[in-house]
LUMSETI-685456 format. One record per residue: x, y, z of N, C-alpha, C in turn. Coordinates in steps of 0.2 Angstrom, whole numbers, padded with zeros to 4 digits, always signed. Example, Ala and Ser with C-alpha at 12.3 -4.5 7.8 and 13.67 -1.06 7.14 Angstrom:
// residues 2
+0066-0028+0039+0062-0022+0039+0066-0016+0039 +0064-0011+0035+0068-0005+0036+0064+0000+0039 
//
This chain:
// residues 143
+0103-0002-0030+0102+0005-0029+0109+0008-0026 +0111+0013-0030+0115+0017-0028+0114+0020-0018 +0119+0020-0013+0118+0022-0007+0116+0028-0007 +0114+0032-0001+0111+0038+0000+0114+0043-0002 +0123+0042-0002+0127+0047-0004+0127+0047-0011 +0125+0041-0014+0126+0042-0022+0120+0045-0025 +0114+0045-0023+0109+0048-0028+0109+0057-0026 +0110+0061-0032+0107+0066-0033+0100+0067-0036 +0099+0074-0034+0093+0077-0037+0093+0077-0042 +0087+0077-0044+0087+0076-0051+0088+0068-0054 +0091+0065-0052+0094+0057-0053+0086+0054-0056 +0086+0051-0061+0080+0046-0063+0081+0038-0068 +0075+0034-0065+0075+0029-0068+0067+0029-0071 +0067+0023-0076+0062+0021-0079+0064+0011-0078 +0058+0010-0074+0059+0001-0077+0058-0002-0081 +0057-0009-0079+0055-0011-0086+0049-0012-0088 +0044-0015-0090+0037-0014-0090+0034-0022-0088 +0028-0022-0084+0023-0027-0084+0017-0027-0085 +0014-0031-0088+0008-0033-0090+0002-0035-0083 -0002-0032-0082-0008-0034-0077-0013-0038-0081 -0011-0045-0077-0016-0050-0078-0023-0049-0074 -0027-0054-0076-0034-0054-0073-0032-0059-0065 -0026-0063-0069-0025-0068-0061-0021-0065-0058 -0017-0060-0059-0015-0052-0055-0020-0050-0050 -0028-0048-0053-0031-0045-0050-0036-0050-0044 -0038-0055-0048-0040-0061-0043-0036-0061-0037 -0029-0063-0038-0024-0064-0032-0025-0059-0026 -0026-0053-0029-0026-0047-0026-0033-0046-0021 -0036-0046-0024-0043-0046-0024-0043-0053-0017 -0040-0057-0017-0040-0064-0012-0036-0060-0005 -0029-0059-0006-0025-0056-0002-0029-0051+0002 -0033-0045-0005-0033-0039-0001-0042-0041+0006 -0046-0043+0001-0054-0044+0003-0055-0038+0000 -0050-0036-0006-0055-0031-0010-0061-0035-0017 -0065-0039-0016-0069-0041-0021-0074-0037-0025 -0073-0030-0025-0079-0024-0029-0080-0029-0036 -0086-0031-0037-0088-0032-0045-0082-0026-0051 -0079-0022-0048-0078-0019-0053-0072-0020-0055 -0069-0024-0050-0062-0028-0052-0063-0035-0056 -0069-0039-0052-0068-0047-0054-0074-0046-0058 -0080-0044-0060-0087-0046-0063-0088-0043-0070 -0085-0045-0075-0086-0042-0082-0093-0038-0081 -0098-0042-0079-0106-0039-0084-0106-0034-0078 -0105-0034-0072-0105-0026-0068-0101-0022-0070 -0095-0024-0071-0089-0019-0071-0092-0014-0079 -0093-0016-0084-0096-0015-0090-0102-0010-0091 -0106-0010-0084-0112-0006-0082-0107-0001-0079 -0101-0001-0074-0099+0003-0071-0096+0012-0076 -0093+0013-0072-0090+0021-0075-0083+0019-0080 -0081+0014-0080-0077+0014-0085-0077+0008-0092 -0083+0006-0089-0084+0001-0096-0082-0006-0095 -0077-0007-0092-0074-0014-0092-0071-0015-0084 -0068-0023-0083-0065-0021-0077-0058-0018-0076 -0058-0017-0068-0051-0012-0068-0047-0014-0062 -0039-0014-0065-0036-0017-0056-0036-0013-0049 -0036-0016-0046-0036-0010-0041-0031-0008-0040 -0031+0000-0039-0026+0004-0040-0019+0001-0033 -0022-0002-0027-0017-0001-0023-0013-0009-0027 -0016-0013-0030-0009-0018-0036-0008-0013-0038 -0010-0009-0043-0005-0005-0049+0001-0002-0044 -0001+0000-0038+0006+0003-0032+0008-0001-0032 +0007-0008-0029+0010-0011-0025+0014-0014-0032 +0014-0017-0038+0019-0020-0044+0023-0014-0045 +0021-0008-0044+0027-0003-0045+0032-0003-0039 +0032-0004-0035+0038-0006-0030+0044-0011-0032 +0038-0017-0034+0042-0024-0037+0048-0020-0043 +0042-0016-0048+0047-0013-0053+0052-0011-0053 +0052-0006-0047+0057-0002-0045+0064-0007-0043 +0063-0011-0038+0067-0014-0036+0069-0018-0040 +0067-0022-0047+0069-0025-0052+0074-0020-0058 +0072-0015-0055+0076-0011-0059+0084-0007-0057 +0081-0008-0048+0088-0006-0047+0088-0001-0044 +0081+0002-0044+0083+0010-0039+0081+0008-0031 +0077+0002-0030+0078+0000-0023+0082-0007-0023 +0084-0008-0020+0089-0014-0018+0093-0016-0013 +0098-0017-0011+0101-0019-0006+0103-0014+0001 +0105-0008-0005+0103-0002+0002+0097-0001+0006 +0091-0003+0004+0087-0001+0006+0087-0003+0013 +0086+0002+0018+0080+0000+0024+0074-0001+0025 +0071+0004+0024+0065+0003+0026+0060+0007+0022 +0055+0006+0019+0049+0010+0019+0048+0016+0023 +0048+0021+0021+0047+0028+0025+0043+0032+0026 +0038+0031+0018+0032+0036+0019+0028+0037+0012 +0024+0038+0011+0020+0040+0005+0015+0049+0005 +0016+0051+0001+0015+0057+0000+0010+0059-0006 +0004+0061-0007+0003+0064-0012+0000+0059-0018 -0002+0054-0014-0005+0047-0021-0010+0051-0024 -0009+0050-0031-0017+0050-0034-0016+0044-0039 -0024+0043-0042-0027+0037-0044-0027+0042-0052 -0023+0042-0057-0026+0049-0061-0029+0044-0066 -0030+0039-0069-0033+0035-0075-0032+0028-0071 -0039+0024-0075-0040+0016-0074-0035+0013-0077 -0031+0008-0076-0027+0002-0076-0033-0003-0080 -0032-0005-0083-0037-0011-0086-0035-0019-0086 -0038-0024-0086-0034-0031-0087-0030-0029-0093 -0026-0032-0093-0020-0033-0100-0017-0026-0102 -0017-0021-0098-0014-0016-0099-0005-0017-0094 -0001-0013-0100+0004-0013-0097+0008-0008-0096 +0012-0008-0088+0012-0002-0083+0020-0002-0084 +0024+0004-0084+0030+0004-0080+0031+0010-0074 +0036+0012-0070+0036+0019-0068+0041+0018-0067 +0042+0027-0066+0048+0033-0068+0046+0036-0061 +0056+0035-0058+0056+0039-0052+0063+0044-0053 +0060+0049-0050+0068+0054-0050+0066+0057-0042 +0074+0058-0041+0075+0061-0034+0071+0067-0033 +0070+0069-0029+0067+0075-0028+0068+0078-0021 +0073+0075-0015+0072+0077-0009+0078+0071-0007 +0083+0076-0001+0087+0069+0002+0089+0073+0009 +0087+0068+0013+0089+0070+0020+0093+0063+0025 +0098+0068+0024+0104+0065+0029+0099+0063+0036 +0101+0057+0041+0098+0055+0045+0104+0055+0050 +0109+0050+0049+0115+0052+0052+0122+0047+0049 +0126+0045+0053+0132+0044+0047+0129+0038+0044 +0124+0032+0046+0124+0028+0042+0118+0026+0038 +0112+0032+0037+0109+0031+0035+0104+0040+0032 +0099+0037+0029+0095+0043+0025+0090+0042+0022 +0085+0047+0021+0079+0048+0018+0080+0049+0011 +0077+0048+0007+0077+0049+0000+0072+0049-0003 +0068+0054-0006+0060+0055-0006+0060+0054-0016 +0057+0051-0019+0057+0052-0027+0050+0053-0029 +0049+0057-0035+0042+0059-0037+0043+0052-0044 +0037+0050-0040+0036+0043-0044+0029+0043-0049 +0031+0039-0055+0024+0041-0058+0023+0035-0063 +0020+0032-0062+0016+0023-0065+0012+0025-0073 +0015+0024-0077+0012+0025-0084+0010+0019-0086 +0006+0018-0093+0003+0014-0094+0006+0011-0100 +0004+0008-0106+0008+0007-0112+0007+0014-0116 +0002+0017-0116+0003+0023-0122+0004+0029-0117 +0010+0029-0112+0013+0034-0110+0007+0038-0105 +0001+0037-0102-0002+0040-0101+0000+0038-0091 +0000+0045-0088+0002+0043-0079-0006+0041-0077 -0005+0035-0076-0010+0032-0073-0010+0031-0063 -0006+0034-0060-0003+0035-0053+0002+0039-0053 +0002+0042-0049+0008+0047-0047+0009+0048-0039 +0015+0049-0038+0016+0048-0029+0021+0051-0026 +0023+0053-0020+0029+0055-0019+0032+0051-0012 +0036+0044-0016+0038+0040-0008+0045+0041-0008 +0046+0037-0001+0052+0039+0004+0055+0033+0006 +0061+0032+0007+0066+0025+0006+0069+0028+0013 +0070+0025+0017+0077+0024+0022+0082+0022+0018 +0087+0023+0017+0093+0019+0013+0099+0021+0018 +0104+0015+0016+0110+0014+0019+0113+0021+0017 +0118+0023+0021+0123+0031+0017+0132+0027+0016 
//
């Protein structure tokens, strides 16, 4: 990633794309002690409101980070996690759907000479382009 002096507004990336497995959603599901039938249980999930099962949204967050930083927009400048803004869940993630996300600058604030806030309106799409999360998070980054 570019330092805090080098990103302008307006500035955007797309990464590259990942595939959510079902051993994605298990892992998660182990990590988190989210175990809802509607993640791991075909015959529940199937009775549920979307028909089949579904990742949990906070994977679908949590690999869009990985993304991001596999792409470049977070990397070695980074400090620290800052903040999250304005999450929504807008569409299911499915097993074997494949996600990428698109962030562009949206907000920069100077902290002091060696470092900065950098806010990007971030949004998690799925393979047929549709925003399946949208968010507005915050980076420390070196200046």
């Amino acid at each position: 990633m570019s330092r805090f002096d080098d990103l302008a507004i307006g500035s955007q990336w797309e990464s590259s794309r990942r595939t959510i497995s079902a051993e994605d959603v298990a892992a998660f599901a182990s990590l988190s002690g989210d175990d809802s039938p509607l993640h791991l249980d075909d015959e529940a999930a199937a009775a549920g409101p979307y028909g089949r099962r579904i990742a949990h949204g906070l994977l679908v967050l949590s690999c869009s980070v990985g993304l991001a930083v596999d792409a470049g927009v977070l990397g070695s400048d980074l400090l620290a996690f800052a903040g999250l803004d304005r999450l929504r869940f807008v569409a299911p993630v499915f097993i074997g759907d494949t996600i990428a996300v698109r962030k562009r600058v949206v907000d920069r604030q100077p902290i002091d000479d060696t470092r900065g806030v950098v806010a990007f309106d971030s949004r998690i799409v799925n393979q047929d382009e549709v925003v399946v999360v949208a968010y507005v998070d915050r980076y420390l980054l070196r200046r």
